[in-house]
C-alpha positions in Angstrom: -8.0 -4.4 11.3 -6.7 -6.1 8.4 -7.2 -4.8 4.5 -10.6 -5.8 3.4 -10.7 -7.6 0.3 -13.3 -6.2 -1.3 -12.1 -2.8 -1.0 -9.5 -2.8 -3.5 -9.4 -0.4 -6.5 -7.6 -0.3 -9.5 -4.2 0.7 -9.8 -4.3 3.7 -12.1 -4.2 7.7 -11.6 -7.9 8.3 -11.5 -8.6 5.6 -8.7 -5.7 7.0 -6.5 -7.3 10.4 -6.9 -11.3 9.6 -6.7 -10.6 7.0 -3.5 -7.7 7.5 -1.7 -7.5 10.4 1.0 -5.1 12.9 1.6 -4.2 11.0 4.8 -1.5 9.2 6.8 -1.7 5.1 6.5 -1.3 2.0 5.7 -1.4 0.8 1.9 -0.7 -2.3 -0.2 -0.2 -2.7 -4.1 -0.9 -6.2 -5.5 -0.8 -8.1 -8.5 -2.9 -11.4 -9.2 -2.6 -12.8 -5.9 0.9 -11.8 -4.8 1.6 -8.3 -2.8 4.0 -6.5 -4.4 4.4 -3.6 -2.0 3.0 -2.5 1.3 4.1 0.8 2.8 2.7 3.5 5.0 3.2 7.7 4.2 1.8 10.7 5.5 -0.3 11.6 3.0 -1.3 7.8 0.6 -2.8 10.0 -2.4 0.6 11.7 -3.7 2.6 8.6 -2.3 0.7 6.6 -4.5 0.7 9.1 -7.2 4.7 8.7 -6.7 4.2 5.0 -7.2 2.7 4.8 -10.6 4.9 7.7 -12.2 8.4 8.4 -9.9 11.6 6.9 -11.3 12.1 5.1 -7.9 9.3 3.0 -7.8 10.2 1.4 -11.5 10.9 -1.6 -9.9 7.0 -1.7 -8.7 5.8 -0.9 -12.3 7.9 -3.8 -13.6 5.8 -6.0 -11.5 3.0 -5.2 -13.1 0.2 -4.2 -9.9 -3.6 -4.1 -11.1 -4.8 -3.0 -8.0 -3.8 -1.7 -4.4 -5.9 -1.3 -0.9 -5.6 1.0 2.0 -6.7 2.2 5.6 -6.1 5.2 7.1 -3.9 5.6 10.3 -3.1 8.4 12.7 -0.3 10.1 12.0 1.3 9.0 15.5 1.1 5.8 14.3 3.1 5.3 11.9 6.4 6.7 9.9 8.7 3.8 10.5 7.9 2.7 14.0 7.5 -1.0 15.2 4.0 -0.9 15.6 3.8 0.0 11.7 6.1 -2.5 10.7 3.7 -5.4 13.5 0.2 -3.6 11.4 1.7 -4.2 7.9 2.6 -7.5 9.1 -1.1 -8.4 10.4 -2.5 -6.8 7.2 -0.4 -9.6 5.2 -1.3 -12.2 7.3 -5.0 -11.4 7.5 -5.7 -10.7 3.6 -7.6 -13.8 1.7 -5.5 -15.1 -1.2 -2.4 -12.1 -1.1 0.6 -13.9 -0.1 3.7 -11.7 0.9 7.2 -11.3 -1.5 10.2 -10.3 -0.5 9.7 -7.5 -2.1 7.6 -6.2 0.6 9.0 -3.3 2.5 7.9 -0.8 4.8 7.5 2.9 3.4 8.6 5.8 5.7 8.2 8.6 2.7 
């Protein structure tokens, strides 16, 4: 199922922690019209927390995201397995106007 693009929220603290769950899945930070990132973690609330304030994800910030998307996925599905990497892929592919960067990298954290 790709991301739906109407369901994308802001990308600020208060978004992450009103609509984002405490679950394992798939998630994408965009700015106008370009991905920035796509990853997938354990639990998509702290690792996007992580994003907007960790010294590791600078390079992200630089870029300037205004928003991000997300769907929850088992567990078993993902942490850095080809199937995650083929989802992410069909996620890209599928969402109206967001082309990939290079940038784009799978997240295992």
């Amino acid at each position: 199922m790709p991301f739906v693009p109407n369901d994308f929220h802001g990308f600020n603290r208060n978004a992450i922690l009103t609509d984002v769950p405490r679950f394992s899945g798939v998630y994408g930070i965009f700015r106008e019209g370009v991905w920035i990132y796509v990853g997938e973690a354990g639990d998509m609330q702290a690792r996007l927390i992580q994003h907007l304030t960790a010294d590791d994800s600078a390079d992200i910030r630089a870029q300037m995201p205004i928003g991000f998307t997300f769907e929850r996925v088992a567990a078993e599905s993902n942490c850095a397995t080809e199937r995650a990497d083929c989802r992410i892929e069909s996620h890209l592919q599928s969402a109206d106007g967001l082309k990939p960067t290079p940038s784009i990298r799978p997240d295992s954290r």
